[in-house]
C-alpha positions as a Markdown table, in Angstrom:
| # | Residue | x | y | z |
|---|---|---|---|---|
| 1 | Unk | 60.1 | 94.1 | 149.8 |
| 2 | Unk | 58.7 | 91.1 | 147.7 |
| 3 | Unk | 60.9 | 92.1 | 144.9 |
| 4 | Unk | 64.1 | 90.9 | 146.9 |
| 5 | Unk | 62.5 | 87.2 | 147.7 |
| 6 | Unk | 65.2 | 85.1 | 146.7 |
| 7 | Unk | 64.1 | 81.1 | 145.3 |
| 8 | Unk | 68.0 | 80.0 | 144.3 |
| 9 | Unk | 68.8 | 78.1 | 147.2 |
| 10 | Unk | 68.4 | 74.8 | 147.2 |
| 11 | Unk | 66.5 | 74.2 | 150.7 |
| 12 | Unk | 66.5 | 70.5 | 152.4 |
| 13 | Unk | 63.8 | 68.3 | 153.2 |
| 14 | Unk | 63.7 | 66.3 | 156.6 |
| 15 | Unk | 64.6 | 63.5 | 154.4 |
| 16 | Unk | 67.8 | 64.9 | 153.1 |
| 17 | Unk | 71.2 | 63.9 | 154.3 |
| 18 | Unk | 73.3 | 65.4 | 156.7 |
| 19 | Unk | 76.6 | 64.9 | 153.8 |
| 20 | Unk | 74.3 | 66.8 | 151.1 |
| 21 | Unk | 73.4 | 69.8 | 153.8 |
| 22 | Unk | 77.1 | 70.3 | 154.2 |
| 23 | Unk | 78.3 | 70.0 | 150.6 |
| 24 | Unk | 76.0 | 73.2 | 150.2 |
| 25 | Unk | 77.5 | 75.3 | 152.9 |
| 26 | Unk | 80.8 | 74.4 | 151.4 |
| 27 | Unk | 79.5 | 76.1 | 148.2 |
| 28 | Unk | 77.8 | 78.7 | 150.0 |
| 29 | Unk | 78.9 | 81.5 | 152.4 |
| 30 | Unk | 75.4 | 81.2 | 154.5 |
| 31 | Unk | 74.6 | 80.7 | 158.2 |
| 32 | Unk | 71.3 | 78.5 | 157.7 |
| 33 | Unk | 69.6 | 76.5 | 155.4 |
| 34 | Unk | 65.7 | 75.8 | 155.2 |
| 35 | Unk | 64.2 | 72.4 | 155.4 |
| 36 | Unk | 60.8 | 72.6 | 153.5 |
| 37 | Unk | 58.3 | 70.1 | 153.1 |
| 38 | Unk | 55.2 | 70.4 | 150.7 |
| 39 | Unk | 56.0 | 73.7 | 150.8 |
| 40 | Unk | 56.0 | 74.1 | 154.4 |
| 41 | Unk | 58.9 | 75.1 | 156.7 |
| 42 | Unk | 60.3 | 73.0 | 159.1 |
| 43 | Unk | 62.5 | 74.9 | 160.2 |
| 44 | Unk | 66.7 | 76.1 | 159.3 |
| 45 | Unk | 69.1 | 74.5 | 160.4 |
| 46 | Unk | 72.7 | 76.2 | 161.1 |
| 47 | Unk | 76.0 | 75.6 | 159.6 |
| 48 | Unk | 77.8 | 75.2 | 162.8 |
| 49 | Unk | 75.3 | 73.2 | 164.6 |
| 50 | Unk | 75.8 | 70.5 | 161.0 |
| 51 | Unk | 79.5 | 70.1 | 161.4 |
| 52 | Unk | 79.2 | 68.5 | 165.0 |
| 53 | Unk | 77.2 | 65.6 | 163.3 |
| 54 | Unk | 79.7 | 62.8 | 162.4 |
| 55 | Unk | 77.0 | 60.5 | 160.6 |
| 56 | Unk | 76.8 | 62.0 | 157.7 |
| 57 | Unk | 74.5 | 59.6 | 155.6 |
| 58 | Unk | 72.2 | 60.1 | 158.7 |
| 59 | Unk | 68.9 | 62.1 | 157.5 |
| 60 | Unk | 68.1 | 65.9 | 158.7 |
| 61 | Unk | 65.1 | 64.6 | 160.5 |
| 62 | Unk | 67.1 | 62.6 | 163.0 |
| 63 | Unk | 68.3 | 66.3 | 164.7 |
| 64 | Unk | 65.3 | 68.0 | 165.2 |
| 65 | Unk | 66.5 | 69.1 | 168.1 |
| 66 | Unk | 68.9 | 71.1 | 166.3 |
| 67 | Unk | 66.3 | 72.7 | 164.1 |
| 68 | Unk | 65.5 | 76.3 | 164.7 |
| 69 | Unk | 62.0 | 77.8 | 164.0 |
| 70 | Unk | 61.9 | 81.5 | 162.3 |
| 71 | Unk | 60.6 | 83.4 | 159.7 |
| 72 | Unk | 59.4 | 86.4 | 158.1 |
| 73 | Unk | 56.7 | 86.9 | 155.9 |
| 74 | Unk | 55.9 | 89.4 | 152.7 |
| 75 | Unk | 54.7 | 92.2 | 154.5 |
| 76 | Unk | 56.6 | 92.7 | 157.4 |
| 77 | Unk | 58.3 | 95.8 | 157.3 |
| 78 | Unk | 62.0 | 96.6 | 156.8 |
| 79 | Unk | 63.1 | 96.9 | 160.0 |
| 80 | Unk | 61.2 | 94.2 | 161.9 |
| 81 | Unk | 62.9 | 92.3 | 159.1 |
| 82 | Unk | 66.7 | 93.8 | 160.4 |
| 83 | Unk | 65.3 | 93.1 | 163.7 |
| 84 | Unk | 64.7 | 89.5 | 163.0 |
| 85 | Unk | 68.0 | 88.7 | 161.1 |
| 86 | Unk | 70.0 | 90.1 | 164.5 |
| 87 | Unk | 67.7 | 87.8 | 166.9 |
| 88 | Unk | 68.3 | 84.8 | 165.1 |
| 89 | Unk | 72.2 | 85.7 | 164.1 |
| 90 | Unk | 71.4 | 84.4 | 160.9 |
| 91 | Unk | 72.3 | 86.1 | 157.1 |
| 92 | Unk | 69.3 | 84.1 | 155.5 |
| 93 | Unk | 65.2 | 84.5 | 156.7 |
| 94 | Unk | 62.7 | 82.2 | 155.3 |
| 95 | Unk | 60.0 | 84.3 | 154.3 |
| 96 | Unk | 56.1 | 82.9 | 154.3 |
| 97 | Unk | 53.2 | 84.2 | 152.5 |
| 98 | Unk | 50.0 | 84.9 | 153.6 |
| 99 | Unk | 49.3 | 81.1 | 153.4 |
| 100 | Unk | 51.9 | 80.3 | 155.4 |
| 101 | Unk | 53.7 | 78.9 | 152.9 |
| 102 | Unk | 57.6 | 79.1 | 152.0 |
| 103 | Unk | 58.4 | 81.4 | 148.5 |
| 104 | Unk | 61.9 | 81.9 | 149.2 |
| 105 | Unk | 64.3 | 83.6 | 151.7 |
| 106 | Unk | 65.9 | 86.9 | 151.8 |
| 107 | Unk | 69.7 | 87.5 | 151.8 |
| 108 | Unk | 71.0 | 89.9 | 154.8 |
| 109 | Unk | 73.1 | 91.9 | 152.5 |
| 110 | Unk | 70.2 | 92.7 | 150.3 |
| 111 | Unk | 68.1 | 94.0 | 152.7 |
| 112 | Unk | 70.7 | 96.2 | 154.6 |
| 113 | Unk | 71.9 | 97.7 | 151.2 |
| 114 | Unk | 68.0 | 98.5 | 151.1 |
| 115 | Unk | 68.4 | 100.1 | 154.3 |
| 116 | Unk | 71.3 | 101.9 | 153.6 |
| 117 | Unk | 69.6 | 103.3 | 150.6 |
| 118 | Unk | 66.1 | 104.9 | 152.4 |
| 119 | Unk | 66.2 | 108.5 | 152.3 |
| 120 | Unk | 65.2 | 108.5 | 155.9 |
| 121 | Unk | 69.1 | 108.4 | 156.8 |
| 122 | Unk | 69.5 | 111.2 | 155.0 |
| 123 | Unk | 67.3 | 113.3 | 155.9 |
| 124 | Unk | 67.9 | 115.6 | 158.9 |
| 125 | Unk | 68.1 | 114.3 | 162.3 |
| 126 | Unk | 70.4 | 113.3 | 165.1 |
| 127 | Unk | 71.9 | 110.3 | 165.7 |
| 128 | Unk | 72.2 | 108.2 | 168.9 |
| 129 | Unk | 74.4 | 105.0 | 169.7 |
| 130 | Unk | 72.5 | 103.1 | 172.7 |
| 131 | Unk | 73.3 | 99.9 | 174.3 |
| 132 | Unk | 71.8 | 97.5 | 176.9 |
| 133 | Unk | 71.2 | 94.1 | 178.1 |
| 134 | Unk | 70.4 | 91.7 | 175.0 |
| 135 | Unk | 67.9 | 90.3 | 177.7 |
| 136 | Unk | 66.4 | 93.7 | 178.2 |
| 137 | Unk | 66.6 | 95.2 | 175.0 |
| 138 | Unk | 63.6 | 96.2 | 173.1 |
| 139 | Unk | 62.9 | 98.0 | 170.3 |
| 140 | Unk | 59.5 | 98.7 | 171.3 |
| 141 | Unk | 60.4 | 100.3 | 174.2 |
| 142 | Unk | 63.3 | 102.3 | 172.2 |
| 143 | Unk | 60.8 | 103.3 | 170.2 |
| 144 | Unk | 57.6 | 104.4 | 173.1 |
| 145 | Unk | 61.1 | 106.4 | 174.8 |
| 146 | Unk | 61.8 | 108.9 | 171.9 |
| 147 | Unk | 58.1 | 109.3 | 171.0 |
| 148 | Unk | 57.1 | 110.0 | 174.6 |
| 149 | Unk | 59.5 | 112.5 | 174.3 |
| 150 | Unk | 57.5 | 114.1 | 171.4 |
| 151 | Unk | 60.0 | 112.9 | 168.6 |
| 152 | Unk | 60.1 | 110.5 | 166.0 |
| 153 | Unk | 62.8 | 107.5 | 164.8 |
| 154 | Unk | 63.5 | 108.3 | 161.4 |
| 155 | Unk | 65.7 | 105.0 | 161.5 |
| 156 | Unk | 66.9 | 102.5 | 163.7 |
| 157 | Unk | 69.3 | 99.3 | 163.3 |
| 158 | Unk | 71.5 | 97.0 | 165.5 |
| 159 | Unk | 74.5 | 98.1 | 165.3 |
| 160 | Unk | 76.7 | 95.7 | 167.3 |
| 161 | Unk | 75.9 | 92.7 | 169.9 |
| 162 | Unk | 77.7 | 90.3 | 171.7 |
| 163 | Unk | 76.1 | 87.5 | 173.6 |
| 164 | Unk | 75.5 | 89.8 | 176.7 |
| 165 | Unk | 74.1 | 93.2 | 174.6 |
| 166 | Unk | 72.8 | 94.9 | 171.8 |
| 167 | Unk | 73.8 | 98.0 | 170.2 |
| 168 | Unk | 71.4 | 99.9 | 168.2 |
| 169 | Unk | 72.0 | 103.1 | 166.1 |
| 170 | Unk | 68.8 | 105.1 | 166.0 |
| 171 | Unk | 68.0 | 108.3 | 163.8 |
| 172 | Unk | 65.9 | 110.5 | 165.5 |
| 173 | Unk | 64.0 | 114.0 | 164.6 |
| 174 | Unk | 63.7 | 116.0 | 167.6 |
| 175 | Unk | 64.5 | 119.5 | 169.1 |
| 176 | Unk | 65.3 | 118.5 | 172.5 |
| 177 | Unk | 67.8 | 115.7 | 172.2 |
| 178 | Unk | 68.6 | 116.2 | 175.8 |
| 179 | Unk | 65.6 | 115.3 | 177.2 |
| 180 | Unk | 65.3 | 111.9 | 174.9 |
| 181 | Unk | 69.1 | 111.1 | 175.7 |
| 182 | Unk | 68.2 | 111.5 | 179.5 |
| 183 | Unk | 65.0 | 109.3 | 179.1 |
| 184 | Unk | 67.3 | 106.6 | 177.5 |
| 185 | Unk | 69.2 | 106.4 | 180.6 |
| 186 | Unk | 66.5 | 106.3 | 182.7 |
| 187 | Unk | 65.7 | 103.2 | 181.3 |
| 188 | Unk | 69.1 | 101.6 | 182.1 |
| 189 | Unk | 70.4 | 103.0 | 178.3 |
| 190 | Unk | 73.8 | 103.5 | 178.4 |
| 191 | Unk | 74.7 | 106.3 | 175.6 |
| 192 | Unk | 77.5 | 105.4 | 173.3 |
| 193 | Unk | 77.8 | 108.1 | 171.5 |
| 194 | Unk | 78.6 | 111.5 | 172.7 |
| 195 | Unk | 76.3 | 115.2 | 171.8 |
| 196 | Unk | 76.9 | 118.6 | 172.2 |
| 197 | Unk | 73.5 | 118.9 | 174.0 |
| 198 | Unk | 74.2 | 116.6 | 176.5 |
| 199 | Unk | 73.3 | 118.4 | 179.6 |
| 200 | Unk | 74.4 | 115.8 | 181.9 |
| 201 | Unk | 78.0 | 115.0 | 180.3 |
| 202 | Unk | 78.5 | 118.6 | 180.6 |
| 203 | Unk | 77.5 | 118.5 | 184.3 |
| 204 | Unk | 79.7 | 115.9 | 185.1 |
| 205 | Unk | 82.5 | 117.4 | 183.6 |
| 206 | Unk | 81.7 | 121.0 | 185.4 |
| 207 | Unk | 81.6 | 118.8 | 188.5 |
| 208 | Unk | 85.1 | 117.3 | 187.7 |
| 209 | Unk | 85.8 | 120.4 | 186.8 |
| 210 | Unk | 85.4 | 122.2 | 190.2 |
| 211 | Unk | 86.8 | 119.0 | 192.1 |
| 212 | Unk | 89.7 | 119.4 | 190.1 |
| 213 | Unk | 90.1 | 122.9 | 191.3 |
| 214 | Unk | 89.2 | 122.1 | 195.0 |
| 215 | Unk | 91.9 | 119.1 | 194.6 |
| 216 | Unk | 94.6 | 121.8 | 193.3 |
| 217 | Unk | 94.0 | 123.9 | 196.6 |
């Protein structure tokens, strides 16, 4: 993924001021903006949390407290990259190298249009909507469901979340999607989207089903 590190942002020092900071998000349709020192990163600091400051030939180091700490760096992979982006609801990430130093930042839109274009999505497999606490949600434990269930996520993104959950779409290659969907909800999943092989849907509706007829008695 190095080849989409982007260097033509102009990032803020601690010693920049706030009125500079917000001239640039004027220009820019960004969430966040780096502050980088001797090539280190201080940390980004967010668009919304800028307008509520009122001095604005105050410097950037005076709100620390308003800085936020997150990065990626030139190896991760793609979707710990999409996973990052959603946890800090941001459409920039600082990226590090191996010296822990700052070489740029890469742009949300570029690296879903990279997603969007790996032949996993295309190749066969089913796809599953899931959804669950944001508190609870992890993608390690999406991941240890469906291969304990002897399949494999051929692709997996957050879909949708609101400040209380996440919704992920995951591609997976399996010949049992039953037993994976059922796993799911074991684990407090609930299952957006509907399947043809969903063995418990199908009993509920037989069960409605039969009430129905009992009811019409």
């Amino acid at each position: 993924m190095k080849e989409y590190i982007l260097n033509d942002l102009e990032v803020l020092t601690p010693e920049s001021l706030v009125k500079k900071a917000q001239e640039i998000f004027e220009t820019l349709p960004i969430t966040h903006l780096p502050i980088v020192k001797n090539e280190e990163l201080i940390g980004s600091i967010s668009e919304s949390d800028l307008q509520t400051i009122d001095e604005k030939s105050s410097k950037i180091s005076e709100y620390s407290h308003l800085i936020d700490f997150f990065f990626t760096d030139e190896s991760i992979t793609l979707l710990k990259t999409i996973k990052l982006f959603s946890e800090n609801d941001s459409n920039i990430m600082p990226v590090l190298n191996d010296k822990k130093k700052y070489v740029g930042y890469y742009e949300l839109n570029d690296v879903l249009e990279l997603f969007c274009s790996n032949s996993s999505l295309f190749s066969d497999g089913v796809i599953i909507v899931i959804e669950k606490n944001k508190k609870d949600f992890s993608v390690s434990e999406v991941s240890q469901i469906v291969e304990s269930n002897n399949a494999n996520i051929l692709a997996i993104y957050i879909s949708n979340q609101t400040s209380d959950v996440i919704q992920a779409t995951v591609k997976i290659n399996s010949e049992d999607i039953n037993e994976v969907i059922q796993t799911f909800r074991r684990y407090n999943y609930n299952l957006i989207s509907e399947h043809k092989d969903d063995f418990y849907l199908q009993d509920l509706k037989d069960r409605s089903d039969y009430l129905q007829k009992y009811l019409d008695m």
